[in-house]
N, C-alpha and C positions, 0 to 999 in steps of 0.2 A: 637359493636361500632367500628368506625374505630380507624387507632392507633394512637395516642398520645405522644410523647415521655416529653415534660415540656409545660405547660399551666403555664401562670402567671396569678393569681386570685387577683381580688379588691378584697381588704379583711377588714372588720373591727374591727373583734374582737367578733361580735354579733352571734345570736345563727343562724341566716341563713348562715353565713361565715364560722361557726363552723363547721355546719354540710356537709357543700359542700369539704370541703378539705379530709375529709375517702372518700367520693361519687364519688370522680374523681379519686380515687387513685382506686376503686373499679370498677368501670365501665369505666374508659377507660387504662384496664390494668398496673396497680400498674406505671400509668406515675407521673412522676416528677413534683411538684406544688412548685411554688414560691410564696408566699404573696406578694402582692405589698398596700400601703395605706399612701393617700395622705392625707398629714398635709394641711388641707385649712382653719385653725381656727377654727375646731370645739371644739378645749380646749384640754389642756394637761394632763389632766387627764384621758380625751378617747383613749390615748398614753401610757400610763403606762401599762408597763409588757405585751404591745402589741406583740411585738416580742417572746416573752417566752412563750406565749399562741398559737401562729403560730407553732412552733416548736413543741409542745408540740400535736396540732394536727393531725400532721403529712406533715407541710410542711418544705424544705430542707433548704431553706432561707426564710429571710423578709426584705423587702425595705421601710422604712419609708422615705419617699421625702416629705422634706418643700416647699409647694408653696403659704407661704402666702402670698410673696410680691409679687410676678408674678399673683396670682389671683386678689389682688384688680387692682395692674396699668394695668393690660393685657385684664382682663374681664370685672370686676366691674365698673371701670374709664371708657372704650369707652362704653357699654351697657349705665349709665348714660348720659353720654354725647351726646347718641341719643334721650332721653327724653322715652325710651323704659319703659311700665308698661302696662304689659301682663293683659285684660279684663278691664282696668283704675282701678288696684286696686293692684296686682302683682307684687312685684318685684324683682320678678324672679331669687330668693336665692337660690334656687337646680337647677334650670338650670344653670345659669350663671358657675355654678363648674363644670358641666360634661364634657363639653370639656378638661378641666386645666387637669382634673383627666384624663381622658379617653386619652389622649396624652402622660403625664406622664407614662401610663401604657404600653402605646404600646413603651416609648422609655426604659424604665425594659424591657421586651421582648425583644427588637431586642439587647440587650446589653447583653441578659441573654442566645440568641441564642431559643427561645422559640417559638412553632410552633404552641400553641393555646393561647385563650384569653380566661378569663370567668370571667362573673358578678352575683349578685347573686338579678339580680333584678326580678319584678314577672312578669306573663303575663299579669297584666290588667294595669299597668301603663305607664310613660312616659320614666322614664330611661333608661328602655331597648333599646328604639327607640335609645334617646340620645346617649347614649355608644356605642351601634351596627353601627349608620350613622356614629359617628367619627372612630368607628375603619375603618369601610368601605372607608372612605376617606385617612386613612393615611395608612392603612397596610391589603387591603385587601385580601392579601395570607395566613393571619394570619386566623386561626380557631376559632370562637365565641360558646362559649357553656354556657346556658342558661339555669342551672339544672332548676326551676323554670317551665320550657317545656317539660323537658324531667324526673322527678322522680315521683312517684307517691305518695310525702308526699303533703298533702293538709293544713295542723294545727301546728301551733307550738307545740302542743302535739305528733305529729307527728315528730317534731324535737326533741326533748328532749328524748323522746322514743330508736330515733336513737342512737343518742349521748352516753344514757345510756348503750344500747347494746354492744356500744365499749370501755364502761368505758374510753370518753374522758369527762373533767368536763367542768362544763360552767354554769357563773354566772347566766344564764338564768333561768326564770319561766315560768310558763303557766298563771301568773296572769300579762304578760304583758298590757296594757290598751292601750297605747297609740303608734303610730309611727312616730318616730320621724326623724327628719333629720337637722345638725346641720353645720356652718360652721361662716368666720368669719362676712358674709353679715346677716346673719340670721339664726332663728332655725324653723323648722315647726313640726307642730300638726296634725296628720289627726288619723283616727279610734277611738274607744271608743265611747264613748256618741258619738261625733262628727258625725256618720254615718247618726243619725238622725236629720235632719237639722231645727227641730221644737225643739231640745235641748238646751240651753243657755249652752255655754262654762262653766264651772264648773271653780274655783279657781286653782283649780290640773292642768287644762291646760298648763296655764302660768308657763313658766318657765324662761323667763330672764327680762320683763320688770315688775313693779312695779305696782298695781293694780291703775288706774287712783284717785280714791278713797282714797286711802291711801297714792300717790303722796304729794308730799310738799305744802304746800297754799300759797308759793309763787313762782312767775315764777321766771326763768333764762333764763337769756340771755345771747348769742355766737355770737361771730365776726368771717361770714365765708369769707375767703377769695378765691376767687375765680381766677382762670387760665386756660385759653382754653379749658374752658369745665370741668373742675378736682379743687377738693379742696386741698387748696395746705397749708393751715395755719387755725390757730385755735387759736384766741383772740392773734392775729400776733407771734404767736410762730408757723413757717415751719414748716412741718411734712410731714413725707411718708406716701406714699396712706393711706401703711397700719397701720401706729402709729397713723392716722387720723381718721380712723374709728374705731379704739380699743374705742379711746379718746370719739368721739361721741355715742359710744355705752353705753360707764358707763355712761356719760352726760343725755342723752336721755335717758335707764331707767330707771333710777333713777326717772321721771317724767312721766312715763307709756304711752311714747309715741312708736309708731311703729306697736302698735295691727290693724290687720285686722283680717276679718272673712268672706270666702268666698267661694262660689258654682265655681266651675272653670271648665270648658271643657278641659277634659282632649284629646291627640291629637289620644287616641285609639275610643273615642269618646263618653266614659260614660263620666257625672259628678261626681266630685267630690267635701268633702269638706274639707276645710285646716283651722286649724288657724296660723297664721303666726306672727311674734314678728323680726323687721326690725326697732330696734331704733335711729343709727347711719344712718343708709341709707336713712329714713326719714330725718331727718335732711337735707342729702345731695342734696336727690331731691328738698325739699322745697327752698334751697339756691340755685339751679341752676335753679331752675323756677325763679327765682324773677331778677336773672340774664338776664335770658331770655326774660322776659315783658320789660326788660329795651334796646334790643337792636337789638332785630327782628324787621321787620317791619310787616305786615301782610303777604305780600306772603311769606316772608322766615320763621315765625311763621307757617303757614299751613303745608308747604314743611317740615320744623323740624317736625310736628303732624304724619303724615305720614310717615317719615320716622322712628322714634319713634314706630310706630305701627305695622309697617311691622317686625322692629328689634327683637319686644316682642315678633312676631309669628317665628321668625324664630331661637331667641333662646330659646326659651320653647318647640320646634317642634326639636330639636337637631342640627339643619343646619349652626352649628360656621363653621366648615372649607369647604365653599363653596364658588363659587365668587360669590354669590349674597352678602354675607355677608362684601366680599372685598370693594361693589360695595357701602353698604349702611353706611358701616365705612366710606369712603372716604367722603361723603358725609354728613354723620355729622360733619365730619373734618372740613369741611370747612364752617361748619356755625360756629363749635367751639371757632375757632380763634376770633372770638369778644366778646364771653362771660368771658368779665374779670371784675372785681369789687369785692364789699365786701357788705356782707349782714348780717343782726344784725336780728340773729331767738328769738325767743321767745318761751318757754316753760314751758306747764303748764297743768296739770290735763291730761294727753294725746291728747293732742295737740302740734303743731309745729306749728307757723307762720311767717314768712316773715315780720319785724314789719318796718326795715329801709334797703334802697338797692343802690347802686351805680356803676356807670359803666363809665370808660372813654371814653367808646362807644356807650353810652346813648343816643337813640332818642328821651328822652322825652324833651320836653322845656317847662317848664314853663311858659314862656312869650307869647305861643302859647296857651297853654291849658287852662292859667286863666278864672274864671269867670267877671274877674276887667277890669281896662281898659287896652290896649295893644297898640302897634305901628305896629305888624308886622300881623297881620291878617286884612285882609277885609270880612266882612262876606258875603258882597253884590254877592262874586265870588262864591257863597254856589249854587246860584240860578242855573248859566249855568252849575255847575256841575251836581245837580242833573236832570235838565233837558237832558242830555244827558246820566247819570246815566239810567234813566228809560226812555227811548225811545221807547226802543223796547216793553216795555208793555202799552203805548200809540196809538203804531203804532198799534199793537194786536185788543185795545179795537176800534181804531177808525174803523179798517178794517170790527168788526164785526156788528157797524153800519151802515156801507155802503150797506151790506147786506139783 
């Protein structure tokens, strides 16, 4: 292998991070490993004794960096605010992190003096794309190693195996089920039953919203306030992004709303399948749509659709620090600026809806749209519109009777 003198590893404590820090000590001659693991909400208890389990593997340091409030207003806040949800169903709780994280890591590295990078994600998923395009983008002199490519353990039996061999401990088992991935946007579900896509999610699945079933029988209702695109208040008490989506998330599961279940294209090009539990974030999109019907018109409604859609592929595909991304942020931006108002969700059985909305920038009139009587519409002007409307499939049909 070539030489290696300090590698900074994503590290989180689990039995795949476990086993890569003897493996880089061992295969690229007894180099220098630094832990690095980014706080992005996934719970402070996945934090505990994390450092002492680093150490204890055999790496030199460990970097615990808080980025929960730089992940919602940096990530979370413009990805929404472009109306971005990856396949219309997605959104896009592990991607939206890997930039924050993957940045974070390369600036431990350059701080730590470190001449390689390593993750410990697998070869058939997205991450690895993720984390390799951003290091590529910010620090590409730095070295990427990707035990996952390059060891020959195929099985967490395979890991543990290792592990034991060098009498390092780890609360790990072989009867893991599920893999999970957790942050403060969301936590996801894939493998186990889940493989097979004719299996109904099992109760065990779930694990932070509230079975819709066993939800309360009666709804609750939330005053979201809304600002350029971003929720900024919660039944008019202000709050930071991220003291806003805590708030929304005990809100929202409590009432089992944020469940999805979905077949996803993954961007190495299998499917896969996820379940996913987004109950705060739900919430948020429902409020900023209802914003949104109240103050696009059509062409800038389409234009937001689109650029929404492109945003989803491009952060699910790993491509945050790109100028395309520069190109499509600016451009949400500026439809941003008029989504302001307040919106009164409703919740119930897992469900979220939009029940009252308002906006100072509101095109709807009333006095236009009635079915009653009006002063400001003529309907008689309906007529030359659509005659000019459909012209050209007049001109079409007439052409082919001349024929």
């Amino acid at each position: 292998m070539s030489k290696v003198k300090k590698v900074v590893l994503a590290y989180s404590g689990g039995l795949d991070t476990s086993a890569i820090i003897p493996w880089l000590k061992e295969t690229y001659d007894d180099c220098e490993i630094v832990a690095f693991c980014a706080d992005v909400g996934q719970g402070a208890e996945e934090l505990v004794g994390l450092q002492e389990k680093a150490l204890a593997s055999g790496a030199s340091e460990c970097h615990i960096v808080d980025l929960k409030e730089e992940f919602v207003k940096d990530y979370i806040y413009p990805t929404m605010a472009t109306g971005a949800i990856y396949e219309g169903t997605y959104l896009l709780g592990t991607s939206m992190a890997r930039p924050i994280i993957a940045k974070a890591q390369v600036e431990v590295a350059l701080k730590v003096g470190a001449d390689a990078l390593c993750h410990g994600c697998t070869g058939k998923g997205n991450d690895q794309i993720r984390f390799e395009s951003c290091f590529a983008a910010l620090a590409p002199e730095l070295k990427v190693i990707a035990p996952w490519r390059e060891w020959d353990m195929v099985s967490r039996e395979d890991l543990l195996d290792y592990l034991a061999e060098r009498n390092i401990e780890t609360t790990a088992s072989a009867t893991k089920i599920y893999s999970r991935d957790a942050n403060a946007w969301h936590i996801s579900h894939e493998g186990g039953e889940l493989e097979n896509p004719w299996n109904e999610p099992s109760k065990g699945v779930w694990t932070l919203t509230v079975d819709p079933i066993d939800a309360p029988n009666e709804p609750e209702y939330l005053t979201i306030k809304v600002a350029n695109g971003r929720v900024v208040a919660v039944d008019d008490v202000a709050l930071s992004p991220y003291a806003a989506l805590m708030l929304l998330n005990k809100k929202a599961a409590a009432h089992g709303v944020g469940r999805v279940d979905i077949t996803e294209n993954r961007t190495v090009g299998m499917k896969s399948r996820g379940c996913y539990e987004t109950p705060g974030g739900t919430v948020m999109v429902t409020a900023l749509r209802g914003i949104d019907e109240l103050v696009h018109d059509k062409p800038a409604r389409k234009w937001r659709d689109q650029v929404g859609q492109e945003f989803a592929h491009l952060v699910y595909d790993g491509r945050w620090f790109t100028p395309l991304c520069g190109s499509l942020l600016a451009a949400s931006e500026a439809l941003a600026k008029d989504v302001n108002g307040e919106v009164v969700v409703k919740m119930y059985k897992g469900q979220v809806t939009a029940v009252q909305k308002r906006s100072p920038n509101s095109l709807y009139s009333e006095e236009f749209a009635t079915f009653g009587d009006d002063n400001v519409y003529d309907q008689k002007h309906a007529e030359g519109f659509i005659r000019l409307y459909s012209l050209s499939s007049r001109i079409r049909t007439l052409n082919k009777k001349l024929k």
